[in-house]
PDB file of N, CA, C and O in Angstrom:
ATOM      1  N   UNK A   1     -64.922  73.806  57.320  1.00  0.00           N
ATOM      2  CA  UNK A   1     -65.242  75.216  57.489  1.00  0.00           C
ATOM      3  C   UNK A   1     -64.640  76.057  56.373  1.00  0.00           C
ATOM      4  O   UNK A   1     -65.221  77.038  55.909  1.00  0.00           O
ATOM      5  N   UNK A   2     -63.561  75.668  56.002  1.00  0.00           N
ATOM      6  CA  UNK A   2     -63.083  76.154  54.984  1.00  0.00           C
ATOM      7  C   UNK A   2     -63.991  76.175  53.581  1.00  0.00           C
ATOM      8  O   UNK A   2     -64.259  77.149  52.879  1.00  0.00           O
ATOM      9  N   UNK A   3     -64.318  74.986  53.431  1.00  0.00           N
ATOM     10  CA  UNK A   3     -64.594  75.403  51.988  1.00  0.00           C
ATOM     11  C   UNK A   3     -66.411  76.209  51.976  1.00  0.00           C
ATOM     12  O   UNK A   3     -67.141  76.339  50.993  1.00  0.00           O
ATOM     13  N   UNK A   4     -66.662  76.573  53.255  1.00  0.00           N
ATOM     14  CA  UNK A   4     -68.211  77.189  52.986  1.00  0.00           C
ATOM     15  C   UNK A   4     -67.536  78.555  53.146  1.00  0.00           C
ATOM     16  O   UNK A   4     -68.114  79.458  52.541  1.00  0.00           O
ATOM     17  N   UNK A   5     -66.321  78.938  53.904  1.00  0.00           N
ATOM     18  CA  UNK A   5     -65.912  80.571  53.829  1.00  0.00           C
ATOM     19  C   UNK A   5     -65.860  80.547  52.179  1.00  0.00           C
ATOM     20  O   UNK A   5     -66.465  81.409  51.541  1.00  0.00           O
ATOM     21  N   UNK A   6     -65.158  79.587  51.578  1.00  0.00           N
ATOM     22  CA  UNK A   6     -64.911  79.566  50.176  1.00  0.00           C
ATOM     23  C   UNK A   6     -66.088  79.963  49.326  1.00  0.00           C
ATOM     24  O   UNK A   6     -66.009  80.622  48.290  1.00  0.00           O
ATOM     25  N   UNK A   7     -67.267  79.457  49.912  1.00  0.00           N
ATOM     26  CA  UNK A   7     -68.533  79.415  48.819  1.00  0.00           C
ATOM     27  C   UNK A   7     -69.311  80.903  49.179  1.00  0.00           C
ATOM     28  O   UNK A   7     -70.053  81.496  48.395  1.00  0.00           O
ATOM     29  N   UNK A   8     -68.935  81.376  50.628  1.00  0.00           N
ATOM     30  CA  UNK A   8     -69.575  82.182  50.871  1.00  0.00           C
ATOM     31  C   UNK A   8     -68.926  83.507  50.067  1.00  0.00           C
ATOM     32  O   UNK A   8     -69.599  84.479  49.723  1.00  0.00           O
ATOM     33  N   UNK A   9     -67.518  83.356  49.842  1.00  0.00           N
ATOM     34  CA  UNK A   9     -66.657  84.561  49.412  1.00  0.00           C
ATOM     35  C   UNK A   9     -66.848  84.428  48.302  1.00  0.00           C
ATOM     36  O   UNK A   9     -66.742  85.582  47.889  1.00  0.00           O
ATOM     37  N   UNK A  10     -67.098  83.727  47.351  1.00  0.00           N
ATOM     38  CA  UNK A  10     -67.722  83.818  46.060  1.00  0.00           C
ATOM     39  C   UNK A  10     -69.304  83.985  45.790  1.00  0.00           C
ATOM     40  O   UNK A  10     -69.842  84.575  44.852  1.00  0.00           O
ATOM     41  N   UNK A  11     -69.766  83.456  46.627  1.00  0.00           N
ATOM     42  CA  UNK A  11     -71.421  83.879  46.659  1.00  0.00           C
ATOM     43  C   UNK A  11     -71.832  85.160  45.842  1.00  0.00           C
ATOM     44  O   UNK A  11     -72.479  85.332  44.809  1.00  0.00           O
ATOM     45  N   UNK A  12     -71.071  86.135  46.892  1.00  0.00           N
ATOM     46  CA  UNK A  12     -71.364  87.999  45.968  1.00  0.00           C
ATOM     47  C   UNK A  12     -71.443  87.784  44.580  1.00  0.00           C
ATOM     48  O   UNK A  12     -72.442  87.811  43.860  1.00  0.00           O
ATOM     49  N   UNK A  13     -70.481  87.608  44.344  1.00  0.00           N
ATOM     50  CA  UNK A  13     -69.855  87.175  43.061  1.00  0.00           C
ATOM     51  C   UNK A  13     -70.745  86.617  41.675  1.00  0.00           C
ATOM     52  O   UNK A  13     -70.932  87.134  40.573  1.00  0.00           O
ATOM     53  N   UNK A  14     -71.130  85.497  42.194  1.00  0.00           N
ATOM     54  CA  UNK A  14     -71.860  84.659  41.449  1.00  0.00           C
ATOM     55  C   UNK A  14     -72.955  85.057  41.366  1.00  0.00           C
ATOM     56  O   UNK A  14     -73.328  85.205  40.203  1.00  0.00           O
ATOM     57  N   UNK A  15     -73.965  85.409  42.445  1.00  0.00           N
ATOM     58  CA  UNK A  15     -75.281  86.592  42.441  1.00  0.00           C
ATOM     59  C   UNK A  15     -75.329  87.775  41.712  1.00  0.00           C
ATOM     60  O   UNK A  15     -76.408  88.165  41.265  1.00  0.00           O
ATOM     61  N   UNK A  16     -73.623  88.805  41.417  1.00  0.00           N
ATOM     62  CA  UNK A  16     -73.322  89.255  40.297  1.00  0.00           C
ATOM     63  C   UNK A  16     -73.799  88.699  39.009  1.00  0.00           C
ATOM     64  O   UNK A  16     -74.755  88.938  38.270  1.00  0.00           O
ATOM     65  N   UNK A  17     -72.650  87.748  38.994  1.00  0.00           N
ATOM     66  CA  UNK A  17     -73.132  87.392  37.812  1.00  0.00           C
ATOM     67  C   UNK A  17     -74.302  86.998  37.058  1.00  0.00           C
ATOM     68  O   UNK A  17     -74.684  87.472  35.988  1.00  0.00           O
ATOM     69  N   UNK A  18     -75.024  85.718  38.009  1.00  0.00           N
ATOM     70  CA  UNK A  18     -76.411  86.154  37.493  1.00  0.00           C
ATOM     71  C   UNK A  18     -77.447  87.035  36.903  1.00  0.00           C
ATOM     72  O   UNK A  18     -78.203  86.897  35.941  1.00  0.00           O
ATOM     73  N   UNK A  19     -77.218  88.162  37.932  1.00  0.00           N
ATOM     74  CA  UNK A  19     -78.175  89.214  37.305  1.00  0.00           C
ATOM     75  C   UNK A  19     -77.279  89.991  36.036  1.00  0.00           C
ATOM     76  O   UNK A  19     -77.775  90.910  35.385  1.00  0.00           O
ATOM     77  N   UNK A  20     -76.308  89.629  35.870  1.00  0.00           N
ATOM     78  CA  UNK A  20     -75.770  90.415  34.732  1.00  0.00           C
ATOM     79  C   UNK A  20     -76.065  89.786  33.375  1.00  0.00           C
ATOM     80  O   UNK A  20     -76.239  90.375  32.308  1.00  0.00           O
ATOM     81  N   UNK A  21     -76.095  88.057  33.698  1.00  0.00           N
ATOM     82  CA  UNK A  21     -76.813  87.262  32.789  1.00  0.00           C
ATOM     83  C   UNK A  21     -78.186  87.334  32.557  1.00  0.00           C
ATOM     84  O   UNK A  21     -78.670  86.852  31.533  1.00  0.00           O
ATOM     85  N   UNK A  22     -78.858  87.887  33.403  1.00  0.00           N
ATOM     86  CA  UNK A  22     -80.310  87.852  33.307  1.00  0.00           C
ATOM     87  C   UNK A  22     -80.684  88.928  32.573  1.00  0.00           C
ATOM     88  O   UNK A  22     -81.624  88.963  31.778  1.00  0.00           O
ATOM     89  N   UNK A  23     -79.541  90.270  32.997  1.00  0.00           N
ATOM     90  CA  UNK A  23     -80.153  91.510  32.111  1.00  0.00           C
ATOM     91  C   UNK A  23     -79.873  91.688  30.175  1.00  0.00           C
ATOM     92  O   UNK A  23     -80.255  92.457  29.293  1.00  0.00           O
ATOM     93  N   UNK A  24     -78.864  90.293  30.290  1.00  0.00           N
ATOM     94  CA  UNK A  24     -78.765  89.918  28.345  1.00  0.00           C
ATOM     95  C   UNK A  24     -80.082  88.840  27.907  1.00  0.00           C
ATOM     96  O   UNK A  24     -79.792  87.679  27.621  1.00  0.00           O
ATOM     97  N   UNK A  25     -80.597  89.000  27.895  1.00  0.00           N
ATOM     98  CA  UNK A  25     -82.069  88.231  27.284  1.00  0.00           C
ATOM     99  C   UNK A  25     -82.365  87.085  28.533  1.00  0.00           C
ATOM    100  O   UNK A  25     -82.724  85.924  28.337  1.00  0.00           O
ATOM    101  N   UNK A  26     -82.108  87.752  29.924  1.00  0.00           N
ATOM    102  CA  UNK A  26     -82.729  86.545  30.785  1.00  0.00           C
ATOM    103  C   UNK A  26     -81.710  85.147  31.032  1.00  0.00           C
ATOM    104  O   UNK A  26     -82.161  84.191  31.663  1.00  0.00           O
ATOM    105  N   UNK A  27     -80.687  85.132  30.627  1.00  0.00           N
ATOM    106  CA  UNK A  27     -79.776  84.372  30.166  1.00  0.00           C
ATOM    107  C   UNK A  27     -79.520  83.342  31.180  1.00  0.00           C
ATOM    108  O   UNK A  27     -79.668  82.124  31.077  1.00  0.00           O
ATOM    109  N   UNK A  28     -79.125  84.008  32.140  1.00  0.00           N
ATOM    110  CA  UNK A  28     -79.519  82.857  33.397  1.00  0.00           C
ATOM    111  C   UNK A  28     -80.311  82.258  33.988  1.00  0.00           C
ATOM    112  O   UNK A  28     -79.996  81.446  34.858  1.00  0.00           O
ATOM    113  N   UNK A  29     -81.834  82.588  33.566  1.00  0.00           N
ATOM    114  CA  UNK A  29     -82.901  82.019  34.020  1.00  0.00           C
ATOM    115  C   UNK A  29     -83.101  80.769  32.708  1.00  0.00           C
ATOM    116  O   UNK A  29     -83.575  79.683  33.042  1.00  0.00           O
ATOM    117  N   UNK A  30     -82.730  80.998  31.302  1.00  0.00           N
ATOM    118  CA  UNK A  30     -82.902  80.405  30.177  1.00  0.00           C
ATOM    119  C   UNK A  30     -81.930  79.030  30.368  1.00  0.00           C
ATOM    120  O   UNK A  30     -82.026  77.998  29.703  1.00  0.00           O
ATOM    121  N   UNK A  31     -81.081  79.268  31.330  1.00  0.00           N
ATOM    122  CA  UNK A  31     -79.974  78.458  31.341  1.00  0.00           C
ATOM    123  C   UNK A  31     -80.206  77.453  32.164  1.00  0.00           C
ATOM    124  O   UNK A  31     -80.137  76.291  31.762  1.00  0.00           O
ATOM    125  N   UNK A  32     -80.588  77.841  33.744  1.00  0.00           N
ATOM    126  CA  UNK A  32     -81.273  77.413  34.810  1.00  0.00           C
ATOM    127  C   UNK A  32     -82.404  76.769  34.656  1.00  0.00           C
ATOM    128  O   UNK A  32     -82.593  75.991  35.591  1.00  0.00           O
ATOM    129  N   UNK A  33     -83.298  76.768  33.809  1.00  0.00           N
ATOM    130  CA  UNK A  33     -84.109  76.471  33.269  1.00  0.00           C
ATOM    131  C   UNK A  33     -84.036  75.128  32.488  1.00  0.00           C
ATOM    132  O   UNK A  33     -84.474  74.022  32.804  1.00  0.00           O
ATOM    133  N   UNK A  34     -83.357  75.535  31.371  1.00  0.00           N
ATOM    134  CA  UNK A  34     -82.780  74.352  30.150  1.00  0.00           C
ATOM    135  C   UNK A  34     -81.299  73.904  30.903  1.00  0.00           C
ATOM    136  O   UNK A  34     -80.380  74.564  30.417  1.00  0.00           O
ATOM    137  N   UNK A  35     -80.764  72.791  32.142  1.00  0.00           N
ATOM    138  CA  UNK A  35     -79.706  72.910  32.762  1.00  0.00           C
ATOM    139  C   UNK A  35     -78.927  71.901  31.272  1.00  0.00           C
ATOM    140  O   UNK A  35     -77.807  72.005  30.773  1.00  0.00           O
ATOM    141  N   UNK A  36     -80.036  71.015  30.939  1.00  0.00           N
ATOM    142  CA  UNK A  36     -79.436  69.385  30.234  1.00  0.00           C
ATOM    143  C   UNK A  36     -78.956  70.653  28.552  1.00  0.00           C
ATOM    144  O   UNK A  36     -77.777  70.976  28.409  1.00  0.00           O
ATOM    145  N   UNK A  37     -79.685  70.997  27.862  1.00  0.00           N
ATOM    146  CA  UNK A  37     -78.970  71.713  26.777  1.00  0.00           C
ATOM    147  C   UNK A  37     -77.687  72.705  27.220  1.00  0.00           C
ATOM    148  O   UNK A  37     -76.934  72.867  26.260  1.00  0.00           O
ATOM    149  N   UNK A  38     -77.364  73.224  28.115  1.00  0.00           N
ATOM    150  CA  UNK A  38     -76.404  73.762  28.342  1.00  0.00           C
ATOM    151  C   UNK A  38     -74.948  73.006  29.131  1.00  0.00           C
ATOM    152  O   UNK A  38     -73.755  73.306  29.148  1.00  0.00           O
ATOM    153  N   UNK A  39     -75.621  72.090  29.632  1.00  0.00           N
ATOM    154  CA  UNK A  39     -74.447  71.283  30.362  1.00  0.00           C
ATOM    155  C   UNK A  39     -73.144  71.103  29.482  1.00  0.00           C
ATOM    156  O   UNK A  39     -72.288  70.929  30.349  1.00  0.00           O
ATOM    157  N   UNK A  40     -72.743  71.067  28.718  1.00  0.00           N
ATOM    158  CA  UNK A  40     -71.369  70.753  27.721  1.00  0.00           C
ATOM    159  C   UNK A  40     -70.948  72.116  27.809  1.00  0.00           C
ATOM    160  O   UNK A  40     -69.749  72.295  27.597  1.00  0.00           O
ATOM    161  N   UNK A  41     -71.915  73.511  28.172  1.00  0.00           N
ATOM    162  CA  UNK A  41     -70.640  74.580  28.348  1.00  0.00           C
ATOM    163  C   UNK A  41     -70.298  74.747  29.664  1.00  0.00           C
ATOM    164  O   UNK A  41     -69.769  75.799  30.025  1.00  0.00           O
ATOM    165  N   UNK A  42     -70.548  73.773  30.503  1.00  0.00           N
ATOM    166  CA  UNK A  42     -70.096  74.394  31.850  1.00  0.00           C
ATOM    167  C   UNK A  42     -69.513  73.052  32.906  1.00  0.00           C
ATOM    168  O   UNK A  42     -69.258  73.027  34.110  1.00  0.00           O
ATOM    169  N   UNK A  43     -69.456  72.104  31.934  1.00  0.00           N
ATOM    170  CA  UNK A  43     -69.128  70.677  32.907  1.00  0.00           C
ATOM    171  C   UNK A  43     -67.756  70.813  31.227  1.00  0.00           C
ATOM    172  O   UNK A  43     -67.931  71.160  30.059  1.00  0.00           O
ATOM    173  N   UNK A  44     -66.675  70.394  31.905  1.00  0.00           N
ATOM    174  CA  UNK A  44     -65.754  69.410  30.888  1.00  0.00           C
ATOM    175  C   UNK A  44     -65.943  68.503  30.275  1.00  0.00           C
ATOM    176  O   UNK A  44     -66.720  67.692  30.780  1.00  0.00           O
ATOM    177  N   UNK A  45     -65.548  68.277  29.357  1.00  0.00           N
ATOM    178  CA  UNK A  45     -65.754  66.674  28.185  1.00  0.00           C
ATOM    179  C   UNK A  45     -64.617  66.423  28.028  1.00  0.00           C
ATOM    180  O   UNK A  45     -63.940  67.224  28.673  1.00  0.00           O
ATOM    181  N   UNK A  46     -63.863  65.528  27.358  1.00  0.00           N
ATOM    182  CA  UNK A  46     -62.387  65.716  27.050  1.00  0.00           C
ATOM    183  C   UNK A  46     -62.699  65.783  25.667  1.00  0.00           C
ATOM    184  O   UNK A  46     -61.953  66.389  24.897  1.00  0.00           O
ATOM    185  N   UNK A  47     -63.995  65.072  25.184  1.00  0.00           N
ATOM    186  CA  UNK A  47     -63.567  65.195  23.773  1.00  0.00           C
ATOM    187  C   UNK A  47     -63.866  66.523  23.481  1.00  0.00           C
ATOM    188  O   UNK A  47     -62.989  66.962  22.737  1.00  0.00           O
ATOM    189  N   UNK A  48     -64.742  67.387  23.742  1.00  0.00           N
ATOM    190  CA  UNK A  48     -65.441  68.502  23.000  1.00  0.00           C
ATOM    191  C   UNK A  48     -64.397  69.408  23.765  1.00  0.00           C
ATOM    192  O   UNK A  48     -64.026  69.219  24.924  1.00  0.00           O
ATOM    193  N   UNK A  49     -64.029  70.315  23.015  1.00  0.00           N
ATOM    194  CA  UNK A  49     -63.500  71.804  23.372  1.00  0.00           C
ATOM    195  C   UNK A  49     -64.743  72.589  23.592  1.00  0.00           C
ATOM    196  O   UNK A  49     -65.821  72.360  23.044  1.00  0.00           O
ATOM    197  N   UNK A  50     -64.475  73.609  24.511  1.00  0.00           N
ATOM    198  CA  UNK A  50     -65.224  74.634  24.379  1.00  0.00           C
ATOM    199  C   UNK A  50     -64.784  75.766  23.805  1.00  0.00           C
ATOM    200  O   UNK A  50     -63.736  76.197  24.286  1.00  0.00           O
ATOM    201  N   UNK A  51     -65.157  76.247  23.116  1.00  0.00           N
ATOM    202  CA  UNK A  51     -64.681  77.039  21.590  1.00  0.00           C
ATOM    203  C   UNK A  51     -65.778  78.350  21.820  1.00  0.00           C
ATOM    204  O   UNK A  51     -66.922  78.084  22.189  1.00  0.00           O
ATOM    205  N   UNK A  52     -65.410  79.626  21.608  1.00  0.00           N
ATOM    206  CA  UNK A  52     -66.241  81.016  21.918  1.00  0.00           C
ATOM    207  C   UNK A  52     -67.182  80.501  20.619  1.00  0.00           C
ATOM    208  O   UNK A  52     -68.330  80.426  21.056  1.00  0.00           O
ATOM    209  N   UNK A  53     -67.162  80.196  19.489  1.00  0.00           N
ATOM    210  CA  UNK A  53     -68.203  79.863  18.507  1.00  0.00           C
ATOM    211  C   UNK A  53     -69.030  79.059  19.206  1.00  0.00           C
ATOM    212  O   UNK A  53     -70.132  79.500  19.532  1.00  0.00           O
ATOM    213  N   UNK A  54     -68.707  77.958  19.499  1.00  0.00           N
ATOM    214  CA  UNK A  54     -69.832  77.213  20.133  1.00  0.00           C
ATOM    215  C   UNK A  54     -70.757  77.386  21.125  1.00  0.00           C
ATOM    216  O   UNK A  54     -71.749  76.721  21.423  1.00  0.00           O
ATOM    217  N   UNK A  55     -70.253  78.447  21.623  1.00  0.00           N
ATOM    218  CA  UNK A  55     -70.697  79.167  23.213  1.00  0.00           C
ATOM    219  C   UNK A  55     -71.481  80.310  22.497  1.00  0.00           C
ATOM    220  O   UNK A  55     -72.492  80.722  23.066  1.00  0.00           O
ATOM    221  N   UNK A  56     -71.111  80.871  21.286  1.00  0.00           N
ATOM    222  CA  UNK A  56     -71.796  81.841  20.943  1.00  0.00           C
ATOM    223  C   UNK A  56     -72.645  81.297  20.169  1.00  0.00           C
ATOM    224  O   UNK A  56     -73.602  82.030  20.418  1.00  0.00           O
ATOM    225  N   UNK A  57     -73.046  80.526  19.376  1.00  0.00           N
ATOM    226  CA  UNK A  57     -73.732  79.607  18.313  1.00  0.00           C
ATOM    227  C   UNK A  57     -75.281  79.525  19.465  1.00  0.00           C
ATOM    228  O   UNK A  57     -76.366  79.991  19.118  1.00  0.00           O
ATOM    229  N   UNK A  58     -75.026  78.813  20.879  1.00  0.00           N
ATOM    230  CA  UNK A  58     -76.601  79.271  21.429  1.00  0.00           C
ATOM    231  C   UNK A  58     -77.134  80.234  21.799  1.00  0.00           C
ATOM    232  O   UNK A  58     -78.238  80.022  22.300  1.00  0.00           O
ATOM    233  N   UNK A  59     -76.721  81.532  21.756  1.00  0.00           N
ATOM    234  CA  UNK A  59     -77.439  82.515  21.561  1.00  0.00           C
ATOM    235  C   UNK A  59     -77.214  83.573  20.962  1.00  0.00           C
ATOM    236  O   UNK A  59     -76.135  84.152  20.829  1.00  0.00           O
ATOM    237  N   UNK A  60     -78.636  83.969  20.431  1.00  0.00           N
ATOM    238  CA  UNK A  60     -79.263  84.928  19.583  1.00  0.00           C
ATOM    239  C   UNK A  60     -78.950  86.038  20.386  1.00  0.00           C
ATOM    240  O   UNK A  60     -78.888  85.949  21.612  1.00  0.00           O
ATOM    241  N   UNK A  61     -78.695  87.361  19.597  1.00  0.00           N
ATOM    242  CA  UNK A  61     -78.801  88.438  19.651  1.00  0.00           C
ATOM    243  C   UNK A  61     -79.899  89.758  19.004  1.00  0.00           C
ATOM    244  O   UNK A  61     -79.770  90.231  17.875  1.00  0.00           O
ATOM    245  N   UNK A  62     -80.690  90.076  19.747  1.00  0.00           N
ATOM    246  CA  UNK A  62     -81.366  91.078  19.326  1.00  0.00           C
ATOM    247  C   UNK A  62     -81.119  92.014  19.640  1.00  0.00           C
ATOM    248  O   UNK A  62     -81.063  92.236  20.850  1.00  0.00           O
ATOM    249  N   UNK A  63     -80.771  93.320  18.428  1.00  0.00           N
ATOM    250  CA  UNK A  63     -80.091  94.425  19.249  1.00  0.00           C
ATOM    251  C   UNK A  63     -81.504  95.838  18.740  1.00  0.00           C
ATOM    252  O   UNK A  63     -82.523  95.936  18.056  1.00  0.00           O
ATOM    253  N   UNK A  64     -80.822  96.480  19.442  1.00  0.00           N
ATOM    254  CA  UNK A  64     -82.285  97.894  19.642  1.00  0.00           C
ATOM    255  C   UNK A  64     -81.930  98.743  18.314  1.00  0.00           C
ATOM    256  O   UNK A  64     -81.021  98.411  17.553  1.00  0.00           O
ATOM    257  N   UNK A  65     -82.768  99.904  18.120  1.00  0.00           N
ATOM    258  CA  UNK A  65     -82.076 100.790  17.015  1.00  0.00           C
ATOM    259  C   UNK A  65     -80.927 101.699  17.441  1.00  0.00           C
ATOM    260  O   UNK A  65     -80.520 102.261  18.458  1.00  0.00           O
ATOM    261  N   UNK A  66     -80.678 101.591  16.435  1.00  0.00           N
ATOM    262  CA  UNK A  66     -78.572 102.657  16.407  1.00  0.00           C
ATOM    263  C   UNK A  66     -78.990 103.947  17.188  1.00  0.00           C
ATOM    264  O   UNK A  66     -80.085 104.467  16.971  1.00  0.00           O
ATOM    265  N   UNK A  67     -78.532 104.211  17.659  1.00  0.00           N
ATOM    266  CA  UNK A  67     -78.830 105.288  18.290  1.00  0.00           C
ATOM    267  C   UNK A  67     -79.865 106.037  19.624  1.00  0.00           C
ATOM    268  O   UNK A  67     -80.105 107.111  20.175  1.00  0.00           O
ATOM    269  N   UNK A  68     -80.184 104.747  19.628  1.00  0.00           N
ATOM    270  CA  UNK A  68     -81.130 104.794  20.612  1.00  0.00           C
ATOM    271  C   UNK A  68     -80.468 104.516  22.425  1.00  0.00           C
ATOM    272  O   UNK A  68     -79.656 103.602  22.570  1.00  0.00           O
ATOM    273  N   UNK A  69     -80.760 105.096  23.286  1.00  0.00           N
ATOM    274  CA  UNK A  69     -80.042 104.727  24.831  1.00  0.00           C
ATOM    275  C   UNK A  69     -79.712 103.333  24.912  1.00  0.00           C
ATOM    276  O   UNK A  69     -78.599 102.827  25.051  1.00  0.00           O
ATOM    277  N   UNK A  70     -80.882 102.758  24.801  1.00  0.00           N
ATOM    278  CA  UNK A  70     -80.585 100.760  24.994  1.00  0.00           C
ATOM    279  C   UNK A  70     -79.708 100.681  23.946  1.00  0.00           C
ATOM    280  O   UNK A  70     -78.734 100.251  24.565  1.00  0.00           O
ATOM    281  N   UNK A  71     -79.230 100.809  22.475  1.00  0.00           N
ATOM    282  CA  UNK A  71     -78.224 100.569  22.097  1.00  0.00           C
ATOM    283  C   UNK A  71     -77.385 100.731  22.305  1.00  0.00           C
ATOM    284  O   UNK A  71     -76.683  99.759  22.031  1.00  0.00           O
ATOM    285  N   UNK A  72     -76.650 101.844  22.880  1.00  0.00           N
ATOM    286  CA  UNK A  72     -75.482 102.218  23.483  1.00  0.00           C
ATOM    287  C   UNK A  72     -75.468 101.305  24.665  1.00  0.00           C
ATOM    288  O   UNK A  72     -74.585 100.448  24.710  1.00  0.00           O
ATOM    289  N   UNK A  73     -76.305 101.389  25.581  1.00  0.00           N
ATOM    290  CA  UNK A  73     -75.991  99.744  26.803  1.00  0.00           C
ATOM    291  C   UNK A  73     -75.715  98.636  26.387  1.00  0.00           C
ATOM    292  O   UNK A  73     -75.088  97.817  27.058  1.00  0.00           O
ATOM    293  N   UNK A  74     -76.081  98.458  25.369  1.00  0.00           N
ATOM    294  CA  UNK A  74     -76.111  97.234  24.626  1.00  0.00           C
ATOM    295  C   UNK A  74     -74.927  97.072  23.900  1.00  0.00           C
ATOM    296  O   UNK A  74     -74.641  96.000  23.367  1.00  0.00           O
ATOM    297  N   UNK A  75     -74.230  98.056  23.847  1.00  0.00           N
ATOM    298  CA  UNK A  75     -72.939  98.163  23.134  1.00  0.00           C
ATOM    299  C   UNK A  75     -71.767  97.363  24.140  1.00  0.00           C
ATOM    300  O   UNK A  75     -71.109  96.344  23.929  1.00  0.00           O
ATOM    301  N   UNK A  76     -71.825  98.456  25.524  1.00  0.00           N
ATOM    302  CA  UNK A  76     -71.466  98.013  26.650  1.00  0.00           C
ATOM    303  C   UNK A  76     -71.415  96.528  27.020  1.00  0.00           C
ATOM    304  O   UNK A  76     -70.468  96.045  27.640  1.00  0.00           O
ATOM    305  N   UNK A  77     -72.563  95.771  26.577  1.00  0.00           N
ATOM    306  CA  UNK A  77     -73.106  94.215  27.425  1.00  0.00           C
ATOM    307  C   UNK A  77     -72.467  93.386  26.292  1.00  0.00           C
ATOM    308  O   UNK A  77     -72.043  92.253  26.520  1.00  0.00           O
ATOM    309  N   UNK A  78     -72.390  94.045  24.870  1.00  0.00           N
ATOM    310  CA  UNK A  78     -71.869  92.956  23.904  1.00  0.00           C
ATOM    311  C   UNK A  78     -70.759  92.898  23.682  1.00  0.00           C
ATOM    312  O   UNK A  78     -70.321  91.954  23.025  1.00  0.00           O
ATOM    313  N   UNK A  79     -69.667  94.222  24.319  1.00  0.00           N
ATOM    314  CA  UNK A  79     -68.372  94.052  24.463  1.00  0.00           C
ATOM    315  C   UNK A  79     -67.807  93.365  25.641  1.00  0.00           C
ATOM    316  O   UNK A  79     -66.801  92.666  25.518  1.00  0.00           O
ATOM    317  N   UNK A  80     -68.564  93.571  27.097  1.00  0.00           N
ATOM    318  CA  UNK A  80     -68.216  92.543  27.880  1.00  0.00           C
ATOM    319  C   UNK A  80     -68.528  91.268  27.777  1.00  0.00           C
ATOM    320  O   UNK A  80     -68.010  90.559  28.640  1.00  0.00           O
ATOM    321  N   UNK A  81     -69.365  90.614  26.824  1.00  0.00           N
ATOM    322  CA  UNK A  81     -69.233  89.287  26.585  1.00  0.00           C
ATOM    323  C   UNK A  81     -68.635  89.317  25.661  1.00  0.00           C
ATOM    324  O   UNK A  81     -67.566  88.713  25.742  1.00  0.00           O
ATOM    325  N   UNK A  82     -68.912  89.916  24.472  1.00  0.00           N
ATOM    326  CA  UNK A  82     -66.948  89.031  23.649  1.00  0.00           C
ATOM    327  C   UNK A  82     -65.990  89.096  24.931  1.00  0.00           C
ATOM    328  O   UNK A  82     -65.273  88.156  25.274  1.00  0.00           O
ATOM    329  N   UNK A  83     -66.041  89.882  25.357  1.00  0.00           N
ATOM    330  CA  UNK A  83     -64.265  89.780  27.013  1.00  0.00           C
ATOM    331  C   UNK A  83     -64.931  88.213  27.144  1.00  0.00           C
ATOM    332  O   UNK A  83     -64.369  87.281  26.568  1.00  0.00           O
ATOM    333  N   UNK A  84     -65.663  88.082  27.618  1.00  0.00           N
ATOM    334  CA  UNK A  84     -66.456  86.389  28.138  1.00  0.00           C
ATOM    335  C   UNK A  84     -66.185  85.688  27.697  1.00  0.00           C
ATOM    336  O   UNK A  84     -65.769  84.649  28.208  1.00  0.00           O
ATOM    337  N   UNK A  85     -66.282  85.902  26.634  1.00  0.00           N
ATOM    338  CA  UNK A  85     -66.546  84.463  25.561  1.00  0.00           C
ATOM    339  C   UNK A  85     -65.076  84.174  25.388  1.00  0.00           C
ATOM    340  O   UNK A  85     -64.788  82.989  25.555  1.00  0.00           O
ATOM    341  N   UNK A  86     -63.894  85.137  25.037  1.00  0.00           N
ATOM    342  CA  UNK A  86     -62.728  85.212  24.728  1.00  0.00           C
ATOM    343  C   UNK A  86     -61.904  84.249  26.620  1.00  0.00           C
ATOM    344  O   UNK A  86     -61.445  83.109  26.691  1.00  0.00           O
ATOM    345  N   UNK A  87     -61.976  84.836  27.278  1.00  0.00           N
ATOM    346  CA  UNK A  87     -61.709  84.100  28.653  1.00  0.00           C
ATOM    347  C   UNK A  87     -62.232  82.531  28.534  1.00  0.00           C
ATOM    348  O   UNK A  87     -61.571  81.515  28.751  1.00  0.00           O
ATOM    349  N   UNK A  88     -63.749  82.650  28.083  1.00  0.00           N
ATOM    350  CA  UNK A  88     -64.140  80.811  28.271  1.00  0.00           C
ATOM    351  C   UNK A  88     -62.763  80.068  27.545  1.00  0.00           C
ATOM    352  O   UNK A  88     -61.962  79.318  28.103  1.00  0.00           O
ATOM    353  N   UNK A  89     -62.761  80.492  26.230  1.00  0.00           N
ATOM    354  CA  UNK A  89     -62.214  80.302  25.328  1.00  0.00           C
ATOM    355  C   UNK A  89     -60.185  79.748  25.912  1.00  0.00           C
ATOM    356  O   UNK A  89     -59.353  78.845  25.830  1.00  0.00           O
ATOM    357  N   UNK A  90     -60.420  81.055  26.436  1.00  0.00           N
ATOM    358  CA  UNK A  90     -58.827  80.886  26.905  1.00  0.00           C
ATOM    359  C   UNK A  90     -58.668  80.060  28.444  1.00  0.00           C
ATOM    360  O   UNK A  90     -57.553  79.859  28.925  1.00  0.00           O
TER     361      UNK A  90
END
């Protein structure tokens, strides 16, 4: 019983996250999708580190024009993933 209170108390959480991945180029559906190309960032290896370059190396960034509303959100979404990438990292 314990560990489904466990899954359930993270549930919110993770449904968060998703859609927060989905609103950077779909990211979680791209992921969910392609599970076998992404598996080395989210299962352990001993040999491979996971390194923010390597995590950042699969995806592309397309950003809007300077000044425009979506750029400024976009400012927002690309500073909370460097925070991301920097945590995987650490």
């Amino acid at each position: 019983m314990t560990s489904v209170l466990c899954v359930f108390r993270c549930k919110a959480g993770a449904d968060d996250f998703a859609i927060g991945m989905n609103d950077v180029l779909g990211m979680h559906d791209v992921i969910t999708q392609n599970p076998v190309a992404y598996f080395p960032l989210f299962v352990s290896v001993p040999e491979e580190r996971l390194t923010r370059d390597a995590f950042k190396k699969l995806c592309v960034t397309h950003r809007s024009v300077d000044g425009s509303n979506k750029a400024v959100e976009e400012e927002d979404t690309l500073y909370s993933w460097e925070v991301f990438l920097l945590n995987v990292e650490g």
